[in-house]
N, CA, C and O of each residue as an XYZ file, in Angstrom:
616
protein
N      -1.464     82.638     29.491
C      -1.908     83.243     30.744
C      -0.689     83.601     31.583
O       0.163     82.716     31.663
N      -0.476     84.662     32.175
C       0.779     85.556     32.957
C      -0.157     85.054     34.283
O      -1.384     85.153     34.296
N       0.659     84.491     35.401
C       0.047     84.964     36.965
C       1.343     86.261     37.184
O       2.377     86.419     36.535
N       0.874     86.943     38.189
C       1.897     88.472     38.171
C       1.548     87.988     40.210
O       0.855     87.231     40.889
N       2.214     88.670     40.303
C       2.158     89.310     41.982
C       1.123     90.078     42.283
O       1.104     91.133     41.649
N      -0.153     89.838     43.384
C      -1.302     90.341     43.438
C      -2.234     89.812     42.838
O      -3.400     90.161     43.020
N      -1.707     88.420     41.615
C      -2.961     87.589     41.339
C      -3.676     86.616     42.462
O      -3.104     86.378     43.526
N      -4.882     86.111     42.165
C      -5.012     84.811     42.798
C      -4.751     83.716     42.222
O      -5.245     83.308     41.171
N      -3.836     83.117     42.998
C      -3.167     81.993     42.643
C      -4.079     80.693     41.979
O      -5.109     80.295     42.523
N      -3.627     80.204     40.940
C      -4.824     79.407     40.441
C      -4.339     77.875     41.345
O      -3.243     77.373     41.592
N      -5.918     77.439     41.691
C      -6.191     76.193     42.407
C      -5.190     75.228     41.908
O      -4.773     75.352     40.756
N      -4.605     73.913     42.966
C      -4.181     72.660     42.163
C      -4.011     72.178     43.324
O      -3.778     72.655     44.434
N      -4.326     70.056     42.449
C      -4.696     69.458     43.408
C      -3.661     68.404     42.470
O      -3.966     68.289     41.283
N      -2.606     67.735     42.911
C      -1.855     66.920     42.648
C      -1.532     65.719     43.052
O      -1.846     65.819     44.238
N      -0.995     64.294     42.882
C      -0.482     63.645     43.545
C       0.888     63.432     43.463
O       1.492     63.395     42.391
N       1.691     63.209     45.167
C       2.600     63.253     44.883
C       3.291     61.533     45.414
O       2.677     60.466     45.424
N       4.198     61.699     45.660
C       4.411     59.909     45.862
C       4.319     59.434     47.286
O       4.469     58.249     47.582
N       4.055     60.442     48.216
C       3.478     59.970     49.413
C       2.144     60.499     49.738
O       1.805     60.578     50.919
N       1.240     60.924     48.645
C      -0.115     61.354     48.868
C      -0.430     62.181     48.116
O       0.003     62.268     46.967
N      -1.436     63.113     48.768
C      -1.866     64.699     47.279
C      -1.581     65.802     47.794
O      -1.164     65.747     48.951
N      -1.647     66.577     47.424
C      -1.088     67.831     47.760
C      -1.741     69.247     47.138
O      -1.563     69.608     45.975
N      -2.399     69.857     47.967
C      -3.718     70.909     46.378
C      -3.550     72.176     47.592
O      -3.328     71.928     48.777
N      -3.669     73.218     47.164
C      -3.807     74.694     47.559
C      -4.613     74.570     48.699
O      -4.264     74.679     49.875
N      -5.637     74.350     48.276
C      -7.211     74.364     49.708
C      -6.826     74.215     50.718
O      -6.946     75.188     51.463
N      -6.146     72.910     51.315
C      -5.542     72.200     51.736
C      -4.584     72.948     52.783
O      -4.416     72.893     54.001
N      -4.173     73.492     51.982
C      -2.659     74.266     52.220
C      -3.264     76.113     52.457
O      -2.536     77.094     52.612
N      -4.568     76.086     52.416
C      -4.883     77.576     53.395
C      -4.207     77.984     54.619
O      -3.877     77.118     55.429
N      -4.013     78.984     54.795
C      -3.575     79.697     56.323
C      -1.912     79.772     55.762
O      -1.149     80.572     56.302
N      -1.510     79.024     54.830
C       0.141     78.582     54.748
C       0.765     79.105     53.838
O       0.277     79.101     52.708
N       1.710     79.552     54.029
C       2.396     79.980     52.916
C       3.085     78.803     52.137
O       3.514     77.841     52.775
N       3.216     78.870     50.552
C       3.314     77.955     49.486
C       4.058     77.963     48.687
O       3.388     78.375     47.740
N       5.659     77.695     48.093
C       6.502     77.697     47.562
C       6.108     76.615     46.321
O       6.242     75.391     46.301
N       5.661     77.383     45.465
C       5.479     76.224     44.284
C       6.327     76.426     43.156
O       6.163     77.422     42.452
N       7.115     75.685     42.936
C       8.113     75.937     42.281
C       8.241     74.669     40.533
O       8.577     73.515     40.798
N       8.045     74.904     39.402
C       7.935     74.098     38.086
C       9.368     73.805     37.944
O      10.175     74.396     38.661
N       9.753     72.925     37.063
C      10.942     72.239     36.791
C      10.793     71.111     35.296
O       9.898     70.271     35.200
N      11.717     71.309     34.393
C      11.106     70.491     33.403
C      11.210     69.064     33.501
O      10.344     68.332     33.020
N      12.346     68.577     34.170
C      12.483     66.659     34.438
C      13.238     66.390     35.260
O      14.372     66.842     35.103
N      12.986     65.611     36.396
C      13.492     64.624     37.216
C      14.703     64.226     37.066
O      14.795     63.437     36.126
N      15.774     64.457     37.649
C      17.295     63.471     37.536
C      17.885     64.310     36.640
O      18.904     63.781     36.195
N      17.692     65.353     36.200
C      18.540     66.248     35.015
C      19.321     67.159     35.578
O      18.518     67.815     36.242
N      20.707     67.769     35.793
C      21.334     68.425     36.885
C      20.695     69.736     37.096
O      20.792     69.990     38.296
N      20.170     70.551     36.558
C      19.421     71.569     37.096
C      18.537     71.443     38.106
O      18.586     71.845     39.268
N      17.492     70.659     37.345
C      16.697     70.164     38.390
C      17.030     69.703     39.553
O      16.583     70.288     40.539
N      17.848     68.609     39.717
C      18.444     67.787     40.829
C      18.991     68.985     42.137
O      18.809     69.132     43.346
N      19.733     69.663     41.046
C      20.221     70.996     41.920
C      19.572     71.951     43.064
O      19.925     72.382     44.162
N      18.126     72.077     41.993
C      17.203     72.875     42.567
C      16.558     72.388     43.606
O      16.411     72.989     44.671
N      16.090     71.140     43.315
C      15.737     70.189     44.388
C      16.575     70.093     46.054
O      16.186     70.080     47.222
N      17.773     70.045     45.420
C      18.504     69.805     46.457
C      18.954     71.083     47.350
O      19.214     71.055     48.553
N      18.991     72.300     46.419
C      19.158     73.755     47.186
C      17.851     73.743     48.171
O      17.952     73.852     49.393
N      16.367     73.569     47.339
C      15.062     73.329     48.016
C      15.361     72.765     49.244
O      15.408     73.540     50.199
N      15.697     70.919     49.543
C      16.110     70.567     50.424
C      16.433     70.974     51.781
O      15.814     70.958     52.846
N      18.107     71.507     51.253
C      18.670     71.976     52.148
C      18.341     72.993     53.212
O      18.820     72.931     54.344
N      17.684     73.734     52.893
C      16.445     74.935     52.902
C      15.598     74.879     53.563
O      15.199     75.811     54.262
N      15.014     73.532     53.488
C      13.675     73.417     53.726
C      13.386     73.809     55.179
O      12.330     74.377     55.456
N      14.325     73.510     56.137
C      14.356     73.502     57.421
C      13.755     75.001     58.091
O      13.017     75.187     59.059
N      14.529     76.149     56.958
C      14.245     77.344     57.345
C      13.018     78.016     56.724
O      12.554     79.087     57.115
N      12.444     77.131     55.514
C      10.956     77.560     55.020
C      10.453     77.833     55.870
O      10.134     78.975     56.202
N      10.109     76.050     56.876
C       9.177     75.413     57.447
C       9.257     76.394     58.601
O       8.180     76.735     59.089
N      10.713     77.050     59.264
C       9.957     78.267     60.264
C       9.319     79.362     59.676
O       8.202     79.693     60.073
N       9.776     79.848     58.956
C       8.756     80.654     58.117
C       7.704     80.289     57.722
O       7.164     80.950     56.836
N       7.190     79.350     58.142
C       5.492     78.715     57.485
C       5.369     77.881     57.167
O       4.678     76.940     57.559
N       6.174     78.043     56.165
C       5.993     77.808     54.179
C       6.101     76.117     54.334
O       6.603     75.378     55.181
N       5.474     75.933     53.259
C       5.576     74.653     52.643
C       6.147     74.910     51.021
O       5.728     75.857     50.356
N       7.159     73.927     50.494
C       7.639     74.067     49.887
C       7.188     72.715     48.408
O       7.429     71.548     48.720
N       6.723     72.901     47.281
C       6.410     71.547     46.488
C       6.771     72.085     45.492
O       6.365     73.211     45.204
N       7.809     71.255     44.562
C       7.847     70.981     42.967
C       7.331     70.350     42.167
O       7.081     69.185     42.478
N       7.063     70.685     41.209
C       6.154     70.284     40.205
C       6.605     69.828     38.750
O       7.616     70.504     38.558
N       6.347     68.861     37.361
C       6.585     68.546     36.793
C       5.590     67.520     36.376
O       4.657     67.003     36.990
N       5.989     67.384     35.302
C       4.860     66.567     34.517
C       5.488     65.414     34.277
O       5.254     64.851     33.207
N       6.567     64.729     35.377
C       7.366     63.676     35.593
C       5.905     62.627     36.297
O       4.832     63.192     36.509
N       6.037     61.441     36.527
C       5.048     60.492     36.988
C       5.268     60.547     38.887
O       6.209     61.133     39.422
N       4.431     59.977     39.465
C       4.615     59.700     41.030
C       5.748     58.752     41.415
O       6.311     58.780     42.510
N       6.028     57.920     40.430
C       7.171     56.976     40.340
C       8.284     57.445     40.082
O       9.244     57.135     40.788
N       8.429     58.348     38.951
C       9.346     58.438     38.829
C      10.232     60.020     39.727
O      11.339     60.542     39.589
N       9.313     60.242     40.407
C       9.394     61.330     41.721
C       9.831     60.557     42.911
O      10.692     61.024     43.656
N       9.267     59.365     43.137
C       9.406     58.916     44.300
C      10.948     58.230     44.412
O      11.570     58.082     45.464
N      11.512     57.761     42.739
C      12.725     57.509     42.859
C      13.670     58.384     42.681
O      14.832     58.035     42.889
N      13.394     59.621     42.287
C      14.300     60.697     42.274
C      14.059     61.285     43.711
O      15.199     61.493     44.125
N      13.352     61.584     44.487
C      13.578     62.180     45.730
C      14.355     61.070     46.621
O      15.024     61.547     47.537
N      14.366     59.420     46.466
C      15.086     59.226     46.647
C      16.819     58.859     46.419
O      17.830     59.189     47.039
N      16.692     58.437     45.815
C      18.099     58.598     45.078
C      18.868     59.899     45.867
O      19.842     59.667     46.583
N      18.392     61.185     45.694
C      19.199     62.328     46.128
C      18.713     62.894     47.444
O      19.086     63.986     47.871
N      17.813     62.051     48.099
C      17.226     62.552     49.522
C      16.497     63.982     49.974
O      16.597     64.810     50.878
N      15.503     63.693     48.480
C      14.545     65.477     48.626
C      13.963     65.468     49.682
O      13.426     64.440     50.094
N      13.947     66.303     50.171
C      12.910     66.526     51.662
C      11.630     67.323     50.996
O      10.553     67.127     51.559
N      11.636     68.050     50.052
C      10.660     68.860     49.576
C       9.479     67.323     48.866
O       9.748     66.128     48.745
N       8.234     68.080     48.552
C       7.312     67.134     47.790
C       7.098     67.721     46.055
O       6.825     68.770     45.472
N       7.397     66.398     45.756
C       7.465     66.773     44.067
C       6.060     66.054     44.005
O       5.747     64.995     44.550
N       5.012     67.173     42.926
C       3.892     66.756     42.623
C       3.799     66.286     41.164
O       4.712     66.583     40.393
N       2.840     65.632     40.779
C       2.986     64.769     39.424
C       1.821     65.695     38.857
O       0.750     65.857     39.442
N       2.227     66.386     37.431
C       1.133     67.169     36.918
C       1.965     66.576     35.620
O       3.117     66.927     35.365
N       1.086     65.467     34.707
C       1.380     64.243     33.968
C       0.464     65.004     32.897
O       0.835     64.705     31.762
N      -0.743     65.997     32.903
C      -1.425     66.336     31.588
C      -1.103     68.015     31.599
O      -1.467     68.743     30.676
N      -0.432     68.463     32.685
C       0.543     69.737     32.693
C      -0.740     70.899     32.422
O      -0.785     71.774     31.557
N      -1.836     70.534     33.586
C      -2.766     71.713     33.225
C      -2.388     72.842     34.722
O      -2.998     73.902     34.866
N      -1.667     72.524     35.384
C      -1.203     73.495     36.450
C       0.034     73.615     36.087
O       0.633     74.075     37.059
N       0.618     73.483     35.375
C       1.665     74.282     34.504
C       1.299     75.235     34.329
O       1.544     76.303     34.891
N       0.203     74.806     32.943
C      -0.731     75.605     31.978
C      -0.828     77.123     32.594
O      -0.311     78.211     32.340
N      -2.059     76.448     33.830
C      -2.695     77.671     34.754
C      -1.445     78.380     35.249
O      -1.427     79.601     35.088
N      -0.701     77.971     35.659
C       0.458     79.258     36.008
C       1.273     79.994     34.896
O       2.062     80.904     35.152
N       0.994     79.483     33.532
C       1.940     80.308     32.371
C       3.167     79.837     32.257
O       3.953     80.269     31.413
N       3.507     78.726     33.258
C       4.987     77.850     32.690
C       5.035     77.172     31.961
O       6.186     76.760     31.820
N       3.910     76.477     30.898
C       3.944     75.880     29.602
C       3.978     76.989     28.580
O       3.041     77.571     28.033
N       5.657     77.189     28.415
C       6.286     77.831     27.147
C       6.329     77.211     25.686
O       6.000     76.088     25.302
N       6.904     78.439     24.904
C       7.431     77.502     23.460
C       8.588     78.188     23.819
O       8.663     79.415     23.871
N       9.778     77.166     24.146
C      11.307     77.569     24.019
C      12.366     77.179     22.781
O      11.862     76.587     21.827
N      13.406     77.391     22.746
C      14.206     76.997     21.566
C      15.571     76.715     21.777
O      16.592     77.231     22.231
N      15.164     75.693     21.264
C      17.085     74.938     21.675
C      17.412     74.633     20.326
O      16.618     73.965     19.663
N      18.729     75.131     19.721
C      19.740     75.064     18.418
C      18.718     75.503     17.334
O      18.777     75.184     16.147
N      17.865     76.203     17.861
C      17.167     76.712     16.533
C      15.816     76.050     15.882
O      15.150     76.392     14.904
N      15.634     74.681     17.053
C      14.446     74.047     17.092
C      13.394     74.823     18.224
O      13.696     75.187     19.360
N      12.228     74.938     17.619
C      11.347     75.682     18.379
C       9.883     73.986     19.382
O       9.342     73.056     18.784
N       9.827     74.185     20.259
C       9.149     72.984     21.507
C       8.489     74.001     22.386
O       8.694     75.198     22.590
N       7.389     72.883     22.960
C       7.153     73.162     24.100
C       7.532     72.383     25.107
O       7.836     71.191     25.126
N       7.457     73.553     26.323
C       8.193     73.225     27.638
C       8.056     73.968     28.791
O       7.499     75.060     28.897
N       8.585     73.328     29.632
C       8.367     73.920     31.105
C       9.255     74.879     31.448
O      10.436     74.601     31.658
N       8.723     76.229     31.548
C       9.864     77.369     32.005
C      10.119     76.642     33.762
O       9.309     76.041     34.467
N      11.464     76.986     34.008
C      11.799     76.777     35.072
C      11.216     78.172     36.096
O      11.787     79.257     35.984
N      10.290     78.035     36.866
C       9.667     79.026     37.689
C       9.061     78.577     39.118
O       8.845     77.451     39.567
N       8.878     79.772     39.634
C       8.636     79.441     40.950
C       7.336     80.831     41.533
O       7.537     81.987     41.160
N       6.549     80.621     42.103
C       5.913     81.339     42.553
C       5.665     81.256     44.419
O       6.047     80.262     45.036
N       5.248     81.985     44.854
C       5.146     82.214     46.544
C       3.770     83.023     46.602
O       3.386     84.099     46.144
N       3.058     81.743     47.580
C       1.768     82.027     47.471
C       1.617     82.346     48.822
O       2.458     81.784     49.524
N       0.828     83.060     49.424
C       0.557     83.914     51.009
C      -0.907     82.713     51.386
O      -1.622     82.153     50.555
N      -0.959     82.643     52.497
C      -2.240     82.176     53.350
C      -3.407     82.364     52.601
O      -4.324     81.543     52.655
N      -3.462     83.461     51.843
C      -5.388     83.919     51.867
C      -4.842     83.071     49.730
O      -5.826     83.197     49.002
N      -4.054     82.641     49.242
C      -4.152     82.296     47.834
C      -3.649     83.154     46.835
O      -3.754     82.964     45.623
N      -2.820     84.583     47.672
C      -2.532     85.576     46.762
C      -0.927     85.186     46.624
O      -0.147     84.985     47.554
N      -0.648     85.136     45.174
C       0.914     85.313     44.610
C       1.362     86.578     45.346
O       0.671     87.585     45.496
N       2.585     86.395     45.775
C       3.431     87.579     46.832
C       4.667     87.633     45.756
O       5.241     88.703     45.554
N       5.089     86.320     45.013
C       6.309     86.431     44.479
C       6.180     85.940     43.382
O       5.112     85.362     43.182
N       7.349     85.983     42.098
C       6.758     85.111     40.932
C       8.542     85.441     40.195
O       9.201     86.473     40.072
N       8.808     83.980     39.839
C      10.709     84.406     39.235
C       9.926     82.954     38.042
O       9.172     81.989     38.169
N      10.779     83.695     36.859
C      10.356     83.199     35.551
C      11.722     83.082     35.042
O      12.503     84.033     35.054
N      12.101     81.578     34.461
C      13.425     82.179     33.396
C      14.674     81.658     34.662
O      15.880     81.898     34.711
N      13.873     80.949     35.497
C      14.839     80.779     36.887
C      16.576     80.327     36.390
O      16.803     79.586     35.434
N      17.483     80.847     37.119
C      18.667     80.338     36.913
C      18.919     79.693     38.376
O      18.995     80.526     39.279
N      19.055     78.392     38.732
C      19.378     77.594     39.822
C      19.916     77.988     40.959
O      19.275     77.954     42.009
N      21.785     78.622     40.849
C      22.357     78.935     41.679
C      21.823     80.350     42.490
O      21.515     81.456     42.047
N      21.842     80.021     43.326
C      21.187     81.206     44.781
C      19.915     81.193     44.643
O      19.683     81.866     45.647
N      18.411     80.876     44.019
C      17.545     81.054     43.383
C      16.935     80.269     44.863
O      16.221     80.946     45.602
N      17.196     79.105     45.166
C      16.611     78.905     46.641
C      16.739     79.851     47.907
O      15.803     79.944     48.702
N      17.661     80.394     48.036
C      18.078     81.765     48.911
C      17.234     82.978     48.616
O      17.029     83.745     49.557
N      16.762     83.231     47.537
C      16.369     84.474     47.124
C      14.789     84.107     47.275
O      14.018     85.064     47.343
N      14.339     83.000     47.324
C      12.981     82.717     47.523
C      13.022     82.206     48.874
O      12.123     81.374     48.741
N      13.358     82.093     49.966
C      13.350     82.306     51.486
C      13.744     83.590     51.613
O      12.972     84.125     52.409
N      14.442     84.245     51.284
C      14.530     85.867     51.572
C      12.941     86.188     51.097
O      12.377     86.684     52.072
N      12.165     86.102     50.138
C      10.799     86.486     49.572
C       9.789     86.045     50.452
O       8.772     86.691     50.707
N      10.142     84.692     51.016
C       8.997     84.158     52.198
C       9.343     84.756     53.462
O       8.529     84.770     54.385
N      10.591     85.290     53.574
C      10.677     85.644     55.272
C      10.182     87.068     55.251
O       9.775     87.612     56.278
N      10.225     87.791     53.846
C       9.274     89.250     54.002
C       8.274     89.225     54.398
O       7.892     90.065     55.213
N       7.317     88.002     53.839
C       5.943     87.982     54.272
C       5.693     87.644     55.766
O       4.561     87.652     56.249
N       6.661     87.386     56.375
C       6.208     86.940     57.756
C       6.473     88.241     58.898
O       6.174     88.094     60.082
């Protein structure tokens, strides 16, 4: 399944390590949902932490900002601390809002073929419609370029 820009964003209702966190919820708001394949791995950590830093200028722009992974609530709650995420990492542990967004890939590392979590991010508008969608994410500037995407919508 592809979500594209102009889809409706498919529903999700998660927990994260200080509570749940689901679309409905999050009506009227703009929504930075962003996939990641594991917790504490330097990409990730990175992204997290660009997220972070960031976050300050989402939140005037609207937005709420959550990462996602099929990492546990525990093991979120010690990685946001450890590196001091301000963003909310949600626990999707049977990876069916992966699924629904098309970030459960088959990728290939040394010629071994797996499945896995494309690193992606989507930007969801108030009414549930995808505004933005980056697939294949490369880390550096990739938080900048998705607040430039949320401050269009405003």
């Amino acid at each position: 399944m592809t979500i594209d820009v102009g889809s409706k964003a498919p529903e999700f209702d998660l927990e994260t390590d200080t509570g749940r966190v689901s679309l409905a919820a999050l009506k009227g708001r703009t929504v930075v949902l962003y996939f990641y394949p594991k917790d504490d791995t330097p990409g990730c950590t990175n992204e997290g932490k660009d997220f972070s830093a960031l976050l300050p200028e989402f939140q005037k722009a609207g937005a709420v900002v959550i990462g996602a992974s099929k990492d546990s609530v525990k093991a979120h709650g010690k990685f946001r601390a450890k590196y001091d995420l301000k963003v909310e990492l949600a626990s999707d542990p049977d990876g069916k809002t992966i699924d629904a967004y098309g970030s459960w890939v088959e990728k290939s590392l040394y010629g071994r073929q797996y499945m896995g979590i494309d690193r992606s991010t989507f930007v969801i508008d108030g009414r549930g419609v995808v505004r933005a969608v980056w697939h294949k994410v490369k880390v550096a500037g990739h938080a900048e370029a998705v607040l430039k995407a949320v401050r269009a919508l405003v």
